[in-house]
N, CA, C and O atoms as a GROMACS GRO file, in nm:
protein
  432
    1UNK      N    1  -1.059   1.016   2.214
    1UNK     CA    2  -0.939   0.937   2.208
    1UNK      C    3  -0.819   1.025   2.170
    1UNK      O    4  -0.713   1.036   2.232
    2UNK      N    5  -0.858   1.086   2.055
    2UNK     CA    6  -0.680   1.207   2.036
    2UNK      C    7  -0.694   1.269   2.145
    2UNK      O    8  -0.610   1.224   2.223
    3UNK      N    9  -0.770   1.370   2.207
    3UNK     CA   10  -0.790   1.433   2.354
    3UNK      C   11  -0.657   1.366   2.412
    3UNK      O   12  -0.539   1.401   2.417
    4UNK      N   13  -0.745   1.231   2.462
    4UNK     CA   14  -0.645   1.175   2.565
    4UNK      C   15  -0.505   1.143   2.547
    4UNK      O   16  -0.419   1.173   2.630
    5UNK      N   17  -0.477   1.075   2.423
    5UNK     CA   18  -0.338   1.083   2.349
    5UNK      C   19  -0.267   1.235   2.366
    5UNK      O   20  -0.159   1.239   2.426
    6UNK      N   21  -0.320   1.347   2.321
    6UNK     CA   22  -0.268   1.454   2.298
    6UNK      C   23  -0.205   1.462   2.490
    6UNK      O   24  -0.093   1.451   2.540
    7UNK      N   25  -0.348   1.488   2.551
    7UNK     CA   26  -0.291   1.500   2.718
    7UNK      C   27  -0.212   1.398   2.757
    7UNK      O   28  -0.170   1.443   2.864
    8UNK      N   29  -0.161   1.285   2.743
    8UNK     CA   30  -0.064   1.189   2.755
    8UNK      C   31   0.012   1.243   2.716
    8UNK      O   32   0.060   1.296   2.816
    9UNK      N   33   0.094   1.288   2.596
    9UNK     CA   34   0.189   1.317   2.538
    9UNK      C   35   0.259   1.422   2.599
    9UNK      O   36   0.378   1.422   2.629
   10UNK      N   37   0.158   1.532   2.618
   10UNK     CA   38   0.210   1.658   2.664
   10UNK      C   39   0.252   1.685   2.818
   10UNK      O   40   0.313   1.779   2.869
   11UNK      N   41   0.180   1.532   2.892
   11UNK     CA   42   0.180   1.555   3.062
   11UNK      C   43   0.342   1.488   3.043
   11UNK      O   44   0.429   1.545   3.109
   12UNK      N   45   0.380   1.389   2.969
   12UNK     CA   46   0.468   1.367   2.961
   12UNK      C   47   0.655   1.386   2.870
   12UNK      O   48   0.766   1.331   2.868
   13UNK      N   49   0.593   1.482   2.821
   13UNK     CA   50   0.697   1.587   2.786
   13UNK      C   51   0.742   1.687   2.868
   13UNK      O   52   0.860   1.711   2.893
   14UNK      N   53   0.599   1.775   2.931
   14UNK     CA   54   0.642   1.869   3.047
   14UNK      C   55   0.742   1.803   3.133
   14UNK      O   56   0.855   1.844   3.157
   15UNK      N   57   0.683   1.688   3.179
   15UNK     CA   58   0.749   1.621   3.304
   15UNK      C   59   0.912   1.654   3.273
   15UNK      O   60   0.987   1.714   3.349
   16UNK      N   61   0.950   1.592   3.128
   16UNK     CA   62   1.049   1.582   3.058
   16UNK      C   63   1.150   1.696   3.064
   16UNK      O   64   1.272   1.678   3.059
   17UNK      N   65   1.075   1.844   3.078
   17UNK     CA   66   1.084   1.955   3.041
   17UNK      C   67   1.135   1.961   2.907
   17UNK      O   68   1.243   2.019   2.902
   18UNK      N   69   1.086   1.913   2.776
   18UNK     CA   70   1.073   1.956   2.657
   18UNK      C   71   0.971   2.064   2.622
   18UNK      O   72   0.879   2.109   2.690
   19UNK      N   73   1.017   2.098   2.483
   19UNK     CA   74   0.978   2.197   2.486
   19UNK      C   75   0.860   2.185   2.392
   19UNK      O   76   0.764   2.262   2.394
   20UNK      N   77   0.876   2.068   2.298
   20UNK     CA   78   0.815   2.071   2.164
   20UNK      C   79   0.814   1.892   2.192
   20UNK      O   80   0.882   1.810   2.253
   21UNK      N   81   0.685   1.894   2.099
   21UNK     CA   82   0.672   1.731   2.072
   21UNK      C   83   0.718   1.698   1.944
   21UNK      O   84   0.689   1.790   1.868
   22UNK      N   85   0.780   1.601   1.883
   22UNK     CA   86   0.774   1.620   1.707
   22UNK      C   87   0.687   1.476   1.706
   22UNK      O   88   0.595   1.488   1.624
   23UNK      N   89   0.685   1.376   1.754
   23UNK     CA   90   0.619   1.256   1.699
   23UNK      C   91   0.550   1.197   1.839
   23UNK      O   92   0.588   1.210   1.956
   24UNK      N   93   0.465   1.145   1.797
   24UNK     CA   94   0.359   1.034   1.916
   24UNK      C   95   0.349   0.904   1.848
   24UNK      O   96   0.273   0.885   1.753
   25UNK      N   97   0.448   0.788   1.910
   25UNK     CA   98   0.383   0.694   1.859
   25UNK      C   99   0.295   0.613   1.965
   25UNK      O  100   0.303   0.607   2.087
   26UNK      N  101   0.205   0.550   1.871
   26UNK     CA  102   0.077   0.471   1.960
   26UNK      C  103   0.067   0.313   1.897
   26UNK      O  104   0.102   0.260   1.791
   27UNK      N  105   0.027   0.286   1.971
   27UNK     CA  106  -0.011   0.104   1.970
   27UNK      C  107  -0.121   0.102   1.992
   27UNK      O  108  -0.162   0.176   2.081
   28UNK      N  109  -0.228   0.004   1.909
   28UNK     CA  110  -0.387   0.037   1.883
   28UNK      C  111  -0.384  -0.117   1.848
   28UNK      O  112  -0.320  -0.178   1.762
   29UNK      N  113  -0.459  -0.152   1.927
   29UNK     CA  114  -0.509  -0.326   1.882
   29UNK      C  115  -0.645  -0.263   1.802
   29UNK      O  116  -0.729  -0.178   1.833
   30UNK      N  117  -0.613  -0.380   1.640
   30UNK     CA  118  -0.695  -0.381   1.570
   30UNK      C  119  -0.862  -0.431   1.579
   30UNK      O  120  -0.943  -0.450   1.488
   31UNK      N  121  -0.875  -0.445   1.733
   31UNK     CA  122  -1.066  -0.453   1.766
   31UNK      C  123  -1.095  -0.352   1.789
   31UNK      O  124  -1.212  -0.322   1.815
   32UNK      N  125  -0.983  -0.257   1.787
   32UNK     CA  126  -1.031  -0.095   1.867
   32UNK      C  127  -1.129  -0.003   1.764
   32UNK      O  128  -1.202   0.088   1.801
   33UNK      N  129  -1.111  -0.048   1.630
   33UNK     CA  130  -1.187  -0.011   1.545
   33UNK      C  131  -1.155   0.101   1.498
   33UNK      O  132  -1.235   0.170   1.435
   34UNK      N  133  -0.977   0.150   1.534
   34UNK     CA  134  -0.960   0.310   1.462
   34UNK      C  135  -0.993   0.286   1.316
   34UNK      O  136  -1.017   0.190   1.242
   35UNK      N  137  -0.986   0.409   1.309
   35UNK     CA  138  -0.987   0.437   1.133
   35UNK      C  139  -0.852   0.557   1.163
   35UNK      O  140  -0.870   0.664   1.222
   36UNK      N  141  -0.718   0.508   1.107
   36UNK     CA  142  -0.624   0.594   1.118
   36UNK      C  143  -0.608   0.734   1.084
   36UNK      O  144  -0.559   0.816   1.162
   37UNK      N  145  -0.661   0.768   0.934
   37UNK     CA  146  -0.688   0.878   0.865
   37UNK      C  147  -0.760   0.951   0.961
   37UNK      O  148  -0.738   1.070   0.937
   38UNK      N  149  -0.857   0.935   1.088
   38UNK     CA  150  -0.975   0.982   1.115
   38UNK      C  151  -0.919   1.041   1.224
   38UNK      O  152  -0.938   1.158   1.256
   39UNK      N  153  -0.817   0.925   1.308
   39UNK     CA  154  -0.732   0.991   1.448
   39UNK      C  155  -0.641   1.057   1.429
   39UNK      O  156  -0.623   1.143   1.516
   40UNK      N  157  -0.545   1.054   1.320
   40UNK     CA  158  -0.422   1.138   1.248
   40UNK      C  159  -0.493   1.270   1.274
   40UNK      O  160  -0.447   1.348   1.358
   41UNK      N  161  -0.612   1.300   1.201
   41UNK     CA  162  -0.678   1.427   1.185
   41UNK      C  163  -0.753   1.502   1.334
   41UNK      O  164  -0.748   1.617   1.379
   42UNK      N  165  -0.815   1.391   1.376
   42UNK     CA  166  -0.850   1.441   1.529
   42UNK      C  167  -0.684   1.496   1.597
   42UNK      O  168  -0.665   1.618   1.591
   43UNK      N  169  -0.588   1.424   1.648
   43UNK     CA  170  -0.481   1.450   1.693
   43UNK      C  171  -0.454   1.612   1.643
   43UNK      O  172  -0.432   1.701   1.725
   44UNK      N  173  -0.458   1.636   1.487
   44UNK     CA  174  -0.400   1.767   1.455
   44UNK      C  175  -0.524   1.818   1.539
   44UNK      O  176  -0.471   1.874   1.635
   45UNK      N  177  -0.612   1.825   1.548
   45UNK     CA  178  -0.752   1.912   1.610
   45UNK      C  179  -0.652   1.923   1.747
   45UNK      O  180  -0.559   2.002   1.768
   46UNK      N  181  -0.686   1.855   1.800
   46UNK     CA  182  -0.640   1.848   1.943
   46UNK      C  183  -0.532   1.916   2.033
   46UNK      O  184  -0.527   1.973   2.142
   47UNK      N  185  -0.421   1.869   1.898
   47UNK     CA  186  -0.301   1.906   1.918
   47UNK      C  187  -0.243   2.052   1.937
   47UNK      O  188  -0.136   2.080   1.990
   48UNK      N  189  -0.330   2.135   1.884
   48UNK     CA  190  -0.330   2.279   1.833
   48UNK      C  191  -0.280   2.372   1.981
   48UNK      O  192  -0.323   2.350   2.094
   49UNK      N  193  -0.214   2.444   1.956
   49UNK     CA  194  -0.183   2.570   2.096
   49UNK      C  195  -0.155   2.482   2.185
   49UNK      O  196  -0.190   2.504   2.301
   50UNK      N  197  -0.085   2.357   2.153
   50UNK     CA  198   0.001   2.296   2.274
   50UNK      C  199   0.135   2.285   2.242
   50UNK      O  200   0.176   2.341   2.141
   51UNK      N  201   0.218   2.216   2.320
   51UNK     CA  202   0.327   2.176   2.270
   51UNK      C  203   0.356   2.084   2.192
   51UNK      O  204   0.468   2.085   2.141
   52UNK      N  205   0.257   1.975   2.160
   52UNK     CA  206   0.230   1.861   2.066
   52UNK      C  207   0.202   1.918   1.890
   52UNK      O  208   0.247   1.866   1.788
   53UNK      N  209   0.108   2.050   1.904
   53UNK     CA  210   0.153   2.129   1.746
   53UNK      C  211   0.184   2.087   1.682
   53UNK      O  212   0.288   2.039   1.727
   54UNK      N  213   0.168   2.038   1.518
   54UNK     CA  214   0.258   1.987   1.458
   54UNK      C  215   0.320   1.907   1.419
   54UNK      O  216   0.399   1.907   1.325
   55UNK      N  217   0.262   1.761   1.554
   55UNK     CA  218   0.343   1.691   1.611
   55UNK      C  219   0.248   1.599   1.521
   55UNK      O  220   0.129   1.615   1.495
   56UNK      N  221   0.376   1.451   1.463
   56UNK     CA  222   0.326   1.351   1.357
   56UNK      C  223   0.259   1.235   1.475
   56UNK      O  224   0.302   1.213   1.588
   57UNK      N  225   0.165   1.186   1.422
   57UNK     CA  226   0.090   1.070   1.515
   57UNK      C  227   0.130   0.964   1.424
   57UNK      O  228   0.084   0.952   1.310
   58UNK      N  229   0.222   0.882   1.479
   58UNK     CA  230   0.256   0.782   1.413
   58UNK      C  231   0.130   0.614   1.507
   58UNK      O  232   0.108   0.582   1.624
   59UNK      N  233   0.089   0.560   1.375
   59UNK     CA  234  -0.014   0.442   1.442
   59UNK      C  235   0.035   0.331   1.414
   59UNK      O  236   0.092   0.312   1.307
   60UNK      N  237   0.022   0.243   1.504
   60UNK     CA  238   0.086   0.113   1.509
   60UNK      C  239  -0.002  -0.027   1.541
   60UNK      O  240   0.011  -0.079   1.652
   61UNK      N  241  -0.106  -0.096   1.424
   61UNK     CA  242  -0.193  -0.174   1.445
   61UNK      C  243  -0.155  -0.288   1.445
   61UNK      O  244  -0.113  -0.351   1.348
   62UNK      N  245  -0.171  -0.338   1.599
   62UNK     CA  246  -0.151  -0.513   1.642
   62UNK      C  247  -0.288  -0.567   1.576
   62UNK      O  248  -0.395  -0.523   1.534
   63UNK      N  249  -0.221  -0.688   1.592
   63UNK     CA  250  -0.337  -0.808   1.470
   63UNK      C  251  -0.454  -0.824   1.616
   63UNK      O  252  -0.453  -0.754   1.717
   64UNK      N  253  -0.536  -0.922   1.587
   64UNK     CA  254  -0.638  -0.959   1.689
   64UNK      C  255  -0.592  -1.080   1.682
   64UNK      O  256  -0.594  -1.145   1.577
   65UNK      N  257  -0.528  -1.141   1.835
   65UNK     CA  258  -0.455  -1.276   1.832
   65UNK      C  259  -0.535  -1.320   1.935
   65UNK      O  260  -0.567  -1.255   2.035
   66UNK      N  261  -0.579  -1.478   1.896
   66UNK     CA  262  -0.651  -1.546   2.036
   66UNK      C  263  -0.567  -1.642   2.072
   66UNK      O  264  -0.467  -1.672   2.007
   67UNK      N  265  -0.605  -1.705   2.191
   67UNK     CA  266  -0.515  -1.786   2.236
   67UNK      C  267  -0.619  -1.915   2.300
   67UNK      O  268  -0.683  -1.874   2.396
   68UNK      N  269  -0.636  -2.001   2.279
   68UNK     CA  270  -0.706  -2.122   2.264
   68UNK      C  271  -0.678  -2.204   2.393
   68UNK      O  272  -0.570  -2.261   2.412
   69UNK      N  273  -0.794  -2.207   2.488
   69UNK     CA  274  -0.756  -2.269   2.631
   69UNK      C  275  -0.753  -2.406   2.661
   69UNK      O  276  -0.723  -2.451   2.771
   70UNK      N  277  -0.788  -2.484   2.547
   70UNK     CA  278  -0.771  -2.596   2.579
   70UNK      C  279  -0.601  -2.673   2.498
   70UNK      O  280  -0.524  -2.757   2.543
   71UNK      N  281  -0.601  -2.630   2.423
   71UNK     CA  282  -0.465  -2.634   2.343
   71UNK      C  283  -0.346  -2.536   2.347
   71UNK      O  284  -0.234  -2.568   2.308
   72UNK      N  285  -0.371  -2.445   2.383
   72UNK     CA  286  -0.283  -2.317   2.421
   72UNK      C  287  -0.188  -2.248   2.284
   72UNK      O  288  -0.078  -2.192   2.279
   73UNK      N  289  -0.310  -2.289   2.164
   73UNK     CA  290  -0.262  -2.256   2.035
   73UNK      C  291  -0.296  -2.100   1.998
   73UNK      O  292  -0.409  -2.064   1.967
   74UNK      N  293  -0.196  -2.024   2.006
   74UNK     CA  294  -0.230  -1.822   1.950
   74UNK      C  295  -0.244  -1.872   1.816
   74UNK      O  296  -0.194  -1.971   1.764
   75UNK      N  297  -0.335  -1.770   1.764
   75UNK     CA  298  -0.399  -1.767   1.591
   75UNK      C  299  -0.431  -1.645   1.616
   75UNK      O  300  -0.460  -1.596   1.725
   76UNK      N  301  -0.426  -1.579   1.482
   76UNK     CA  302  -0.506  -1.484   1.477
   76UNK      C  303  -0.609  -1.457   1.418
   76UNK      O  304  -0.612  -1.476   1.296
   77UNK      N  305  -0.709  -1.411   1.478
   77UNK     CA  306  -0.892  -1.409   1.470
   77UNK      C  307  -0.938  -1.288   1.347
   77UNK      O  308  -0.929  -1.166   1.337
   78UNK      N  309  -0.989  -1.395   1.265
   78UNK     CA  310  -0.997  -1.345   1.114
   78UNK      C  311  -1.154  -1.347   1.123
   78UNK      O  312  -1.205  -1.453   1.159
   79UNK      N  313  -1.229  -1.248   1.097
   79UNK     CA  314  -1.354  -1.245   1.017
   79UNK      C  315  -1.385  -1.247   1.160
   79UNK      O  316  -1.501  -1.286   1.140
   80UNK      N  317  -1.380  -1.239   1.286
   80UNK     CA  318  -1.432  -1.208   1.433
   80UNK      C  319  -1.489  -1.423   1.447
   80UNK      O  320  -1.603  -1.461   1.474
   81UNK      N  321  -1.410  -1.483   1.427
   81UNK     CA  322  -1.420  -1.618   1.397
   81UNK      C  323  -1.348  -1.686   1.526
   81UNK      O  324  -1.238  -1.738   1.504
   82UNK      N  325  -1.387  -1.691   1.625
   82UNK     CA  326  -1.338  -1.737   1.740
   82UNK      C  327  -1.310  -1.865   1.774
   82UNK      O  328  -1.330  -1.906   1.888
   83UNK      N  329  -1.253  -1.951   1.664
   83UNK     CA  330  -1.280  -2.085   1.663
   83UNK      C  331  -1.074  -2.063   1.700
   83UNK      O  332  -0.988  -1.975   1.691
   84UNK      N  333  -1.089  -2.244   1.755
   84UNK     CA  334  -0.931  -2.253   1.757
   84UNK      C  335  -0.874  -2.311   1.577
   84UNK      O  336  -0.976  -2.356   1.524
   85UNK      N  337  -0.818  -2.316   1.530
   85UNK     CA  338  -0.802  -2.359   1.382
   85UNK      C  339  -0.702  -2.512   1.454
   85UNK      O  340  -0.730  -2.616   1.395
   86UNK      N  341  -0.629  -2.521   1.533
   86UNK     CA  342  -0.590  -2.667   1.544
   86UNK      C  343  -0.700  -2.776   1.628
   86UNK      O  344  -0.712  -2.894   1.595
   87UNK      N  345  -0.781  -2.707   1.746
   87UNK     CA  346  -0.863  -2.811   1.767
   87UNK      C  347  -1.012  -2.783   1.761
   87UNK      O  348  -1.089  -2.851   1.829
   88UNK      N  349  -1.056  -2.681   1.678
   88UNK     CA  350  -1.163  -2.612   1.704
   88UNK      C  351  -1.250  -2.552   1.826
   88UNK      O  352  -1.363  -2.505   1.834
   89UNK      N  353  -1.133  -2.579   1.931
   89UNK     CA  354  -1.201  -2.531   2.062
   89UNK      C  355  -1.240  -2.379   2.016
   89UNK      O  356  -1.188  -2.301   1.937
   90UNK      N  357  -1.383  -2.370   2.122
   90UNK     CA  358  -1.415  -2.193   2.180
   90UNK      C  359  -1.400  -2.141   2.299
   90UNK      O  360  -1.467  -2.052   2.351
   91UNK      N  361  -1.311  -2.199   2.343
   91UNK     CA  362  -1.257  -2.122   2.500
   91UNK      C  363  -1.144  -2.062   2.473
   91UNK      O  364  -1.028  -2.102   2.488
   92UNK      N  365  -1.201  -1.928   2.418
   92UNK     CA  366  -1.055  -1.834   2.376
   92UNK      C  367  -1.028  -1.716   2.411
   92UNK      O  368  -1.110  -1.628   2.386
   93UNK      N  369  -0.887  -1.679   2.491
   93UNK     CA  370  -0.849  -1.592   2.514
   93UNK      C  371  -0.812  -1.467   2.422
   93UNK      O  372  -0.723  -1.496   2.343
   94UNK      N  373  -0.847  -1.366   2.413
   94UNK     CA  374  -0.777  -1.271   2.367
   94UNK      C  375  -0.635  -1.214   2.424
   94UNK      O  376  -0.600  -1.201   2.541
   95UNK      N  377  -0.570  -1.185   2.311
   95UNK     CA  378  -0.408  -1.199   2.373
   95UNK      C  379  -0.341  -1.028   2.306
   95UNK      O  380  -0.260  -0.943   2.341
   96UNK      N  381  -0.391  -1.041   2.248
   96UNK     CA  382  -0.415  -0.880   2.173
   96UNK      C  383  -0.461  -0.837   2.088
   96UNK      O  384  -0.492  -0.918   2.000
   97UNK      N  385  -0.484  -0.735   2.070
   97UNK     CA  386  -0.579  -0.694   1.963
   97UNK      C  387  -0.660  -0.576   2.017
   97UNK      O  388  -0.733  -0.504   1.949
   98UNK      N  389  -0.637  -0.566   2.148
   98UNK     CA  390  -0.763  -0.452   2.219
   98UNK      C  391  -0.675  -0.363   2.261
   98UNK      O  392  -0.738  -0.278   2.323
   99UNK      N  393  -0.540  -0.333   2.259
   99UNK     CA  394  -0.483  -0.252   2.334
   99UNK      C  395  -0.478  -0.081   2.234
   99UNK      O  396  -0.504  -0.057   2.116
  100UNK      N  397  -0.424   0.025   2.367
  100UNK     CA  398  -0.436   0.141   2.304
  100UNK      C  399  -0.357   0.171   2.426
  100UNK      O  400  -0.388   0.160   2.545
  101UNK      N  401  -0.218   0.223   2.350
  101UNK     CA  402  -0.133   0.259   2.470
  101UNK      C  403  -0.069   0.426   2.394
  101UNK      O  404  -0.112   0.454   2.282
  102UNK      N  405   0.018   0.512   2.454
  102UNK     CA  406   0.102   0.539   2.431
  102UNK      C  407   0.220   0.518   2.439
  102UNK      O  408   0.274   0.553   2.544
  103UNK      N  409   0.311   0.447   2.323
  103UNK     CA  410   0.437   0.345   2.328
  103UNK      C  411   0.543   0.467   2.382
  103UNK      O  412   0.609   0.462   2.485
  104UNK      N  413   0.540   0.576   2.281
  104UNK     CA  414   0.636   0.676   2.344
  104UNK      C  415   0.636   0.803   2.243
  104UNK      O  416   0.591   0.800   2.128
  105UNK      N  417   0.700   0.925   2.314
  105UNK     CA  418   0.716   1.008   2.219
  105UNK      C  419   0.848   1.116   2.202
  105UNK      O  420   0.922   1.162   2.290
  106UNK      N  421   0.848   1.133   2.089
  106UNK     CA  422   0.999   1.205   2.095
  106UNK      C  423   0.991   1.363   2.057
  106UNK      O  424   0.939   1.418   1.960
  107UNK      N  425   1.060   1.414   2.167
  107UNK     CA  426   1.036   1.556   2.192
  107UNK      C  427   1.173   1.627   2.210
  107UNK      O  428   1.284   1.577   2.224
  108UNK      N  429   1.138   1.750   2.208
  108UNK     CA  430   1.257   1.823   2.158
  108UNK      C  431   1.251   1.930   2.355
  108UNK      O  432   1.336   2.016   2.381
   0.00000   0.00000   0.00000
């Protein structure tokens, strides 16, 4: 996962023609199961003898929100509890919570 972050960042700085990365921020739905401390540290691994070097991994954890198909009520899904809380329906959408993007990064 830093791998791919790191090569995201950097395919898109070149493009940029920067020279240097200083920050990566990312968007990580909270089912993704990071452990932040763990990717912060992979990223520096990764990051090394590129232009990303150095570069701060800023993380940004969305809640796990469902969205309830018979009522069309969003909650957010506590304890992996897939119930609707206004009508107790279980026909539920996930609405976020799974995503892993690169939002953007700022480079020199």
């Amino acid at each position: 996962m830093a791998r791919s972050i790191v090569d995201i960042a950097v395919a898109a700085a070149t493009k940029g023609n920067a020279s240097r990365i200083v920050r990566v921020n990312v968007l990580a739905g909270q089912l993704r199961g990071i452990i932040p401390a763990q990717l912060i540290f992979c990223f520096g691994l990764m990051s090394e003898n590129t232009i990303a070097s150095g570069a701060h991994l800023n993380l940004e954890i969305t809640p796990l929100i469902g969205r309830c198909r018979k009522c069309e009520e969003d909650f957010p899904v506590e304890d992996y509890s897939y119930f609707c809380p206004r009508c107790q329906g279980q026909d539920i959408d996930i609405v976020s919570g799974t995503e892993l993007r690169v939002r953007d990064i700022e480079a020199e």
